[in-house]
C-alpha positions in Angstrom: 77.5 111.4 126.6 79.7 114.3 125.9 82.3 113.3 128.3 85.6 113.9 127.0 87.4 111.1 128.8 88.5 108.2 126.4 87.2 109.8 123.5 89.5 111.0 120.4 90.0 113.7 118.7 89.4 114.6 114.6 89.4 118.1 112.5 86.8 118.0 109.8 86.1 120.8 107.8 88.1 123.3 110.1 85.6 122.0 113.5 86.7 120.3 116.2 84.8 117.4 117.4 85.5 114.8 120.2 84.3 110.9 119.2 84.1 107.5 121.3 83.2 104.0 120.1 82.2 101.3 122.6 81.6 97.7 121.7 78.0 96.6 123.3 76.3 92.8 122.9 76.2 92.6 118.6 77.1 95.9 117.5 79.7 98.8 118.0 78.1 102.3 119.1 79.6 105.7 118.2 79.3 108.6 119.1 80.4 111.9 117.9 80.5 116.0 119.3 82.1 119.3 118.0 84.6 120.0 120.6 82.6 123.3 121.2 79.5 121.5 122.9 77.4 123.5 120.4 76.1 121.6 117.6 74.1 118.4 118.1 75.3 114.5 119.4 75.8 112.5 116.6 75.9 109.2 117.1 75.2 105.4 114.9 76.3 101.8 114.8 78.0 99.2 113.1 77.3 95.5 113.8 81.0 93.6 114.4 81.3 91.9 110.8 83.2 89.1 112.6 83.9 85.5 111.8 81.8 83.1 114.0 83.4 79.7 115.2 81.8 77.1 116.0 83.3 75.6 119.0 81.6 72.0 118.3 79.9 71.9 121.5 76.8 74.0 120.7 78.3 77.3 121.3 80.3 79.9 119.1 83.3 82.1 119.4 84.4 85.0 117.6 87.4 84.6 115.3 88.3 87.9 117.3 88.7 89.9 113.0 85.5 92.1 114.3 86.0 95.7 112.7 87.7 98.7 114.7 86.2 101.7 114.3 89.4 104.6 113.8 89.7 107.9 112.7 88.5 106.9 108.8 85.5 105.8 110.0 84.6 108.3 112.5 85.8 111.4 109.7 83.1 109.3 106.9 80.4 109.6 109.1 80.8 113.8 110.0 80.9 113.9 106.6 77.4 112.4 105.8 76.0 114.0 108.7 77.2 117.5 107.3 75.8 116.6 103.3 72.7 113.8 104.1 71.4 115.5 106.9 72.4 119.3 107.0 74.4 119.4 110.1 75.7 122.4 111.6 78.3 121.7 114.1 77.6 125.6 115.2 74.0 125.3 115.6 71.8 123.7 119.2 70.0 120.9 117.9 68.1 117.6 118.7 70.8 114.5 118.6 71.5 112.9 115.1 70.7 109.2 115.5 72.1 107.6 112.3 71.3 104.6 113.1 73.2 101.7 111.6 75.8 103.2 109.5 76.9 100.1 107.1 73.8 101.4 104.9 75.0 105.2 104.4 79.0 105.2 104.6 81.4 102.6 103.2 82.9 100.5 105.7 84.2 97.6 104.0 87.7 98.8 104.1 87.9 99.4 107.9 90.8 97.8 110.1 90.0 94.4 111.5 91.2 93.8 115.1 92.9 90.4 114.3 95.6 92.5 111.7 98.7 91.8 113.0 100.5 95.6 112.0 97.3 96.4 114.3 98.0 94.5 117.1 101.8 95.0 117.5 101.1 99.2 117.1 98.5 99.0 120.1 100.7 96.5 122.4 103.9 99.0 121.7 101.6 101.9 123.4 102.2 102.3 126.9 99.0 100.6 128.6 97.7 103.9 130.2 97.4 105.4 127.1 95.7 103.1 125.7 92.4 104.7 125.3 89.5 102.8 123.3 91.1 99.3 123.2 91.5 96.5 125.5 93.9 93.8 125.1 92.5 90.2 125.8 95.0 87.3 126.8 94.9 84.6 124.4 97.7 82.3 123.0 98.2 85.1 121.0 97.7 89.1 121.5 94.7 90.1 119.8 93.2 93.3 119.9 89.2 94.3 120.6 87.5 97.3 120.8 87.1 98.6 123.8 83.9 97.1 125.8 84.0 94.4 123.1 82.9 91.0 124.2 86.0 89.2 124.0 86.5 85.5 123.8 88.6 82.9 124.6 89.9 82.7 120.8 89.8 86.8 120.5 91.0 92.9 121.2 
């Protein structure tokens, strides 16, 4: 999964690398690559941390406050794959499956999708650039991760 397209860039350490997070059913995947297609996939998960509604008729919503995973996140976990685990963006390996990452890098002070500042930065980008994020109509803009499952009361 080392295609380029929609994924961002971030220097750590002097390497390049190239990183992508896509929302799936329960959880946010990431993955990460040195720009030099050398060293080993990295790649891990965090589960939403949203706020479930109930809806009152036997099904829930999400309040649409789900993490987003940015640049922070995505520099925290190169760095534990370089110090926990020996990684060596400069050396062929097997992939680094961290698994879920709430256990081995602090999260807790990640962006949350329903943050206003967030939203009105992402709806000033033009929408072709908007790579990683999809807007979802509601009565208000909200902003999910891209691939998210969004909701009628959710980015």
């Amino acid at each position: 999964m080392r295609n380029s397209k929609g994924s961002h860039l971030i220097t750590v350490r002097g390497v390049e690398y190239r990183w992508r997070a896509t929302g799936n059913d329960g959880y946010i995947s990431v993955g990460i690559w040195p720009v030099s297609n050398i060293g080993p996939f990295i790649s891990g998960s965090f589960r939403y941390h949203d706020t479930v509604v109930d809806n009152h008729d036997g099904s829930y919503s999400s309040a649409g406050d789900q993490i987003v995973v940015t640049a922070r996140l995505a520099r925290r976990i190169i760095e534990h794959a370089i110090t926990s685990h020996a990684y060596d963006p400069n050396k062929k390996g097997k992939q680094l499956n961290l698994g879920a990452l709430e256990g081995v890098i602090k999260w807790d002070d990640a962006i949350r999708a329903s943050d206003p500042q967030v939203t009105s930065l992402i709806t000033s980008i033009p929408l072709r650039e908007r790579s990683g994020f999809l807007l979802v109509p509601a009565a208000s803009p909200t902003l999910c991760p891209h691939g998210s499952r969004p909701t009628t009361t959710s980015a």
